[in-house]
N, C-alpha and C positions, 0 to 999 in steps of 0.2 A: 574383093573376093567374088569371085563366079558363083554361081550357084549350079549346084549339081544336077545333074540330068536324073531322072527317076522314071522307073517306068510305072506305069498304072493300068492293070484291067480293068476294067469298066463292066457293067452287066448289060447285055444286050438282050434282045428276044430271044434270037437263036444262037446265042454264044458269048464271047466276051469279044471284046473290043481291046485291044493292045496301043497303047500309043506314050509316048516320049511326052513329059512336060517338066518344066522348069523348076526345079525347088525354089519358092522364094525363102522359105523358114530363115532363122539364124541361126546357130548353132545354141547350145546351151549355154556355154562360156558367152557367147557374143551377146545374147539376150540378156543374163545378168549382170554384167558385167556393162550393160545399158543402160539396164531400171536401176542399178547401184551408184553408179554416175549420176542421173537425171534426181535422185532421192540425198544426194551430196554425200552417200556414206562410200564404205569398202566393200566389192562383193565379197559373198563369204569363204571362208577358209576351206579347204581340202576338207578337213577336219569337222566345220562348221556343217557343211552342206551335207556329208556321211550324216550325221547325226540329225537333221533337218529330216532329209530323207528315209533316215529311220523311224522319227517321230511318227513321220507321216505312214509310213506302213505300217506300224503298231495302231495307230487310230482308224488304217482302214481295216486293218484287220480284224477287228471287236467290233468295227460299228458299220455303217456306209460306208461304202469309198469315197464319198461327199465329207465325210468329218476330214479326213485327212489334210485337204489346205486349211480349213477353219481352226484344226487344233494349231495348227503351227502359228496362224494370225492371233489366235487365242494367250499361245505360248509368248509371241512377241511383244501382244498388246502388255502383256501380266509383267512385262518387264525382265523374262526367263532369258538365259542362254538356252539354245539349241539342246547342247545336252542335259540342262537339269530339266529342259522340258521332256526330255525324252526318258528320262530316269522319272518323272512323274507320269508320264503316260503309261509306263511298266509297271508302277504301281497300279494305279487303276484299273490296267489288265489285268491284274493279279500276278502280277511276279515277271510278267515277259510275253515279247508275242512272236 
């Protein structure tokens, strides 16, 4: 895969600065679908990841945006699926966030 061309202003003293450079990133898919591999499991589910990602926006939403990946390692370490972690995170909110 190439990586995509992006553009980036830059701040300069008198203005911005425009210039072309290389995405090196992965994609999202490419990245977990990495660590999922190198960890010997499956990445997660269409399903899983909604729900992951929900978790995580209910925790930033109540607390830091910093609680967000810890609730979810929290969620993992505790031995939770994605969605009972996220149906307990709601709780804790108080009903929903």
């Amino acid at each position: 895969m190439s990586a995509p061309i992006i553009t980036v202003k830059q701040p300069r003293l008198n203005g911005w600065s425009i210039k072309e450079v290389s995405s090196v990133a992965q994609t999202e898919t490419e990245w977990l679908n990495s660590l999922a591999a190198a960890l010997g499991i499956e990445p997660p589910t269409a399903e899983e990841r909604d729900a992951i990602l929900s978790l995580a926006a209910t925790a930033a939403h109540v607390s830091e945006r910093t609680a967000a990946p810890i609730s979810c390692w929290l969620v993992a370490r505790a031995g939770l699926g994605a969605a009972e972690g996220k149906a307990l995170a709601d709780k804790l909110a108080g009903g929903g966030a």
